[in-house]
N, C-alpha and C positions, 0 to 999 in steps of 0.2 A: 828339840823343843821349840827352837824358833820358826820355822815351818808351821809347825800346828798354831802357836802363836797366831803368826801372819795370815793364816785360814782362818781363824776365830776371828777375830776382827778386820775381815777384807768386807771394806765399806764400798768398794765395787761391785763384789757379788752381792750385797746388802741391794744397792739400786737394779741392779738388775733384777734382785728378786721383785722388788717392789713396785719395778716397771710392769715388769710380768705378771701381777698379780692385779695391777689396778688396769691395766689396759685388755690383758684377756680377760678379765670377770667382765669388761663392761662393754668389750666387741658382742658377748653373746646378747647384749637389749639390744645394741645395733642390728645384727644379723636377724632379733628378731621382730625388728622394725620393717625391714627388708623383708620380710618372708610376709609377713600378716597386715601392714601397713600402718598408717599413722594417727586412723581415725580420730582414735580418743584423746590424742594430742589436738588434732583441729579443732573436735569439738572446745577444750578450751580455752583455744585464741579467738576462737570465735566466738564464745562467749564475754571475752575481753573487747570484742571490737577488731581484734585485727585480724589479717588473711591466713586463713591456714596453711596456706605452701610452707608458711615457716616450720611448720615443723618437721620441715625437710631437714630444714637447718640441725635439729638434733641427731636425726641419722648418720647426717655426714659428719658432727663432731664425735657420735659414738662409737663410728667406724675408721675413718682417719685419723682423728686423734688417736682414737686407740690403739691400732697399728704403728701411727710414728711413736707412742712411749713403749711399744713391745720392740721396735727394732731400735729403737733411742735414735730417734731422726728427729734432727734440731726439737730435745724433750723439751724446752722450757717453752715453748712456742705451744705445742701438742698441751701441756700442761696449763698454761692460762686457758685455751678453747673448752678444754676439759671441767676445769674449776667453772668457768661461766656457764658452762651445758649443765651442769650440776648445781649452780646458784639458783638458775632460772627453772630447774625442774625442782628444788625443795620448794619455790614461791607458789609456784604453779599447781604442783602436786599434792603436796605435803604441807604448805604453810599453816592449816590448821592444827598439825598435829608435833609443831616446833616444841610447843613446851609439854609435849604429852608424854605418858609410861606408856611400854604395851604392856598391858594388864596379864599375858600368857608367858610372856619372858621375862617382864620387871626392865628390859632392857628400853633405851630412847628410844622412842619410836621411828626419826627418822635418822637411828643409827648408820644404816647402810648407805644411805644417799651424802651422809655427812663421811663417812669412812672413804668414799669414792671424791671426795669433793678434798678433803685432807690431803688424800695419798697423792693427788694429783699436785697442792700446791707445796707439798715437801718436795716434790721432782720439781718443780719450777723454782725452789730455792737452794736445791742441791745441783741440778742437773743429771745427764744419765747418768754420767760414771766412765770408767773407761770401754766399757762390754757395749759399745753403741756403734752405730754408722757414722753420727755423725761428732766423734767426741772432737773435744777440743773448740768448739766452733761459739761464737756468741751464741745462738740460741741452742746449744746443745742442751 
């Protein structure tokens, strides 16, 4: 009974799930930023005034970050880049539709941008866990 106990409630496997859920779902916008480019990101900072190279800047937080929270390399670090790459994409993206329903689901509308933006700043208040590269460390 104590075994399964210690299974049921192993908050190590818990962050690793959680690693692995919010850093692989969101390597795939990375890679597919990577593959088809950044256009419609530049168009927006360019619209704002500033240079669109930045939105290289997102690439590389949706792809390194999200690999260092799937291998838990220094998380809390991967984690804050994460939360800001997700701040700056609800303002950007989505800031019209903050306080909206979607009408086909009834669900927030910008649930999943908020779900990815969450998941990332409970790893920067938990850390990885033990299941990481770099456990133990300040910014694990």
């Amino acid at each position: 009974m104590t075994v399964q106990k210690d299974f049921l409630r192993n908050t190590d496997f818990g962050l690793l799930l959680l690693r692995l859920t919010v850093g692989g779902l969101m390597l795939f916008h990375g890679v597919h930023k990577i593959l088809y480019g950044v256009g419609f990101i530049s168009d927006m900072l360019a619209a704002l005034g500033l240079p669109s190279f930045i939105a290289w800047f997102s690439v590389a937080a949706e792809v390194i970050a999200s690999l260092m929270l799937i291998l838990g390399a220094w998380t809390r670090l991967a984690a804050v880049v994460f939360v800001g790459n997700m701040a700056v994409a609800i303002l950007m993206a989505h800031s019209s539709m903050i306080f909206s329903v979607d009408a086909m689901t009834g669900g927030w509308a910008i649930e999943l941008p908020m779900l990815y933006l969450l998941g990332a700043a409970v790893l920067f208040f938990t850390g990885a866990g033990k299941y990481a590269v770099t456990k133990g460390s300040v910014l694990d």
